[in-house]
ZALOSE-855713 format. One line per field, with one value per residue (C-alpha): residue number from 0; x, y, z. Coordinates in Angstrom, 2 decimals, padded with zeros to 5 digits. Example, Ala and Ser with C-alpha at 12.3 -4.5 7.8 and 13.67 -1.06 7.14 Angstrom:
num (0/1)
x (012.30/013.67)
y (-004.50/-001.06)
z (007.80/007.14)
This chain:
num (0/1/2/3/4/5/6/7/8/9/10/11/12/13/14/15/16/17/18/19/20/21/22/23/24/25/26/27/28/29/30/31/32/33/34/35/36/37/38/39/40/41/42/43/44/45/46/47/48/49/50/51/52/53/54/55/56/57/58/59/60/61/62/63/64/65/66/67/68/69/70/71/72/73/74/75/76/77/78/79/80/81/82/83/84/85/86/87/88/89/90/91/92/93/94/95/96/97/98/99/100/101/102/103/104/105/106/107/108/109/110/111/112/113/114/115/116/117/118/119/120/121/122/123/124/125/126/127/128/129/130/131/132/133/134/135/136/137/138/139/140/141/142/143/144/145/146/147/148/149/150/151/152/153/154/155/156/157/158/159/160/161/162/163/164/165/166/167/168/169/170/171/172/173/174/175/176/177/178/179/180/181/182/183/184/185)
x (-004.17/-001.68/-002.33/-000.16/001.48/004.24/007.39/009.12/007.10/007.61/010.38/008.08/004.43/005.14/005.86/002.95/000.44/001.76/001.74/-001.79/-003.64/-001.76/000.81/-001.12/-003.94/-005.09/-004.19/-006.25/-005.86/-003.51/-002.18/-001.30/000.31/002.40/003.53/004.43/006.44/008.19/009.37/009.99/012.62/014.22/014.26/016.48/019.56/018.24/015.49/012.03/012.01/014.30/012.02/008.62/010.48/010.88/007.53/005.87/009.47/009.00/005.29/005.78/009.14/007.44/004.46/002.39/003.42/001.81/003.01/001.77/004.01/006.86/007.12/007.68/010.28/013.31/016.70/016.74/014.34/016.33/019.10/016.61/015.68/019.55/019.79/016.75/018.51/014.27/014.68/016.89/019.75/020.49/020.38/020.32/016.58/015.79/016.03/014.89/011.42/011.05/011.25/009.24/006.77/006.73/006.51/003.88/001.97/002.80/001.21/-002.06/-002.41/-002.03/-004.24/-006.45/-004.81/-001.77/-004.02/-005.25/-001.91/-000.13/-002.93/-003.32/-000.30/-002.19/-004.70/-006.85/-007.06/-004.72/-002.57/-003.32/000.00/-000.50/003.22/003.54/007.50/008.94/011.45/009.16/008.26/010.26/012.09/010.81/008.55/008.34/005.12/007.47/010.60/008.15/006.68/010.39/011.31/008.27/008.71/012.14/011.24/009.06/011.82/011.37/014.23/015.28/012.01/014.12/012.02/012.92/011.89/008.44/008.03/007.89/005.74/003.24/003.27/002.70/-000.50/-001.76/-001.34/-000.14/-001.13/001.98/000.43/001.96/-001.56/-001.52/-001.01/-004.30/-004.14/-004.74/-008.35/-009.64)
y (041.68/039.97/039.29/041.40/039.04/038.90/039.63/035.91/033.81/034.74/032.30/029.87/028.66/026.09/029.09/031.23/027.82/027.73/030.90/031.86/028.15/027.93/030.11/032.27/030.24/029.04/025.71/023.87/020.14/018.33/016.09/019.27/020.88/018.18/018.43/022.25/021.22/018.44/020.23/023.56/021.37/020.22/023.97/025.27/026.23/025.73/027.55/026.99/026.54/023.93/021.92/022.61/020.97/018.01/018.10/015.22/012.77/013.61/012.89/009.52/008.70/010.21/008.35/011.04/012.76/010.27/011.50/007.90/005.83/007.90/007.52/004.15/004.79/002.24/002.75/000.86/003.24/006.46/004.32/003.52/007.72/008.40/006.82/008.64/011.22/012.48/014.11/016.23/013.52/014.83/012.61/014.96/016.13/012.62/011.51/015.00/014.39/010.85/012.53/015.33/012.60/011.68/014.93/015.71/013.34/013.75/017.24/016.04/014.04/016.67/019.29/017.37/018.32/019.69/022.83/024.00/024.05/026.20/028.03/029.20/031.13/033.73/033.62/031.01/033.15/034.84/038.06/040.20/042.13/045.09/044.77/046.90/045.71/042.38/043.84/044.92/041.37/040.19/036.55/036.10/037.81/037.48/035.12/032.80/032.90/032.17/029.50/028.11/028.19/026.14/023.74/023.26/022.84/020.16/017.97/019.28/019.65/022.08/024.15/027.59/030.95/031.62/028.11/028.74/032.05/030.67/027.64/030.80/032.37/028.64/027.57/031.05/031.94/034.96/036.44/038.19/038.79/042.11/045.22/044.98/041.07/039.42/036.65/039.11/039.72/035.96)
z (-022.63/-020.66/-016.78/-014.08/-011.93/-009.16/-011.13/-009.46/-011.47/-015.00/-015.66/-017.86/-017.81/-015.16/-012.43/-013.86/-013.47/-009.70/-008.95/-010.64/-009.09/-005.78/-004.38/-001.34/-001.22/001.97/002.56/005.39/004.76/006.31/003.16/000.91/004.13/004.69/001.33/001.35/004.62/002.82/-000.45/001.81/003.56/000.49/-000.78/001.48/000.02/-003.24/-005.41/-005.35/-009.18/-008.78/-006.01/-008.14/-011.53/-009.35/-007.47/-009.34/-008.87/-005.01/-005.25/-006.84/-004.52/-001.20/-001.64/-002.71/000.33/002.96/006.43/007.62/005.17/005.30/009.36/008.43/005.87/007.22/006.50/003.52/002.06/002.97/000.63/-002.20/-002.21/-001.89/-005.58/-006.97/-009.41/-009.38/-006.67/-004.19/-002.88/000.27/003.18/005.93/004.20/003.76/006.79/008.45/006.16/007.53/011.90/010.55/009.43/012.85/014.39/011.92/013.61/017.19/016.10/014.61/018.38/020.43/018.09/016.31/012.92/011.57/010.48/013.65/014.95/011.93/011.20/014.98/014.61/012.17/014.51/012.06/008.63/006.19/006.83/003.96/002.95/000.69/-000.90/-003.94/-004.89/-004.49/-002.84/000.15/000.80/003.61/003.88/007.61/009.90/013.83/013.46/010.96/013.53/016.68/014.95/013.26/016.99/017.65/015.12/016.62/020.41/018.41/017.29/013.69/011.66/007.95/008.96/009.96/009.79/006.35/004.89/007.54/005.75/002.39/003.73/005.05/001.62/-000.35/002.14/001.71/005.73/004.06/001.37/-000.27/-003.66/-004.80/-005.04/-008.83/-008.72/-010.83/-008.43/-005.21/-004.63/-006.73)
């Protein structure tokens, strides 16, 4: 018998494997968050599906998503990803990944980690929505505009509340698994 799942991710087996292994699950490391944040930025505007077919060239060109390395990036680099047909060539999101690198960090200082900042805005553990159509599940919520509008004040940059919201959903801070989902009460 074939699985129920969210109706999004039936496009092929490489959106099933992400949404049935990842998508909604809590996320409290600071590596894998950064890397949500990272290939959130480079989604908007575009589809997901599009960002998670490239996942593995950003991983390889983003230095497997080291927050500490890419601070560093110099300009030169931001060129060298420019010509990287792997991944998403748009220099605005390069360079925005390389400050939110930064900011990333300036965040870790001043919490301790990246986690206990992000995750204190669902007051440390996973809203549980009891969606029953995907077309109940909203594209932002007040928690993802107050903390878009955080991320902002913070000098981050391509984090808006809808691109937050779908961050939330990927790192599991919200659990948007539709009631007859499989995936929902694993």
């Amino acid at each position: 018998m074939d699985k129920i799942r969210c109706g999004w991710c039936e496009k092929d087996d490489l959106y099933r494997a992400y949404h049935d292994h990842e998508w909604g699950k809590p996320v409290y490391d600071d590596e894998t968050i950064f890397e949500f944040l990272v290939l959130e930025s480079f989604q908007a505007g575009l589809s997901w599906y599009t960002i998670l077919k490239k996942r593995e060239n950003f991983k390889e060109a983003f230095d497997d998503f080291d927050y500490n390395k890419i601070a560093a990036y110099s300009d030169e680099k931001a060129e060298e990803l420019m010509q990287d047909a792997g991944i998403i060539r748009n220099r605005l999101k390069i360079l925005a990944t390389v400050s939110n690198a930064k900011r990333f960090m300036d965040v870790q200082e001043e919490f301790g980690t990246f986690s206990k900042y992000i995750w204190s805005f669902v007051g440390g553990k996973p809203i549980n929505n009891q969606f029953t159509e995907l077309k109940q599940v909203p594209a932002t919520t007040e928690i993802s505009d107050a903390l878009a509008k955080d991320l902002k004040k913070r000098g981050f940059k391509f984090l808006g509340s809808t691109v937050v919201y779908a961050h939330m959903q990927a790192t599991g801070m919200v659990n948007d698994h539709l009631a007859n989902c499989w995936v929902r009460n694993q």
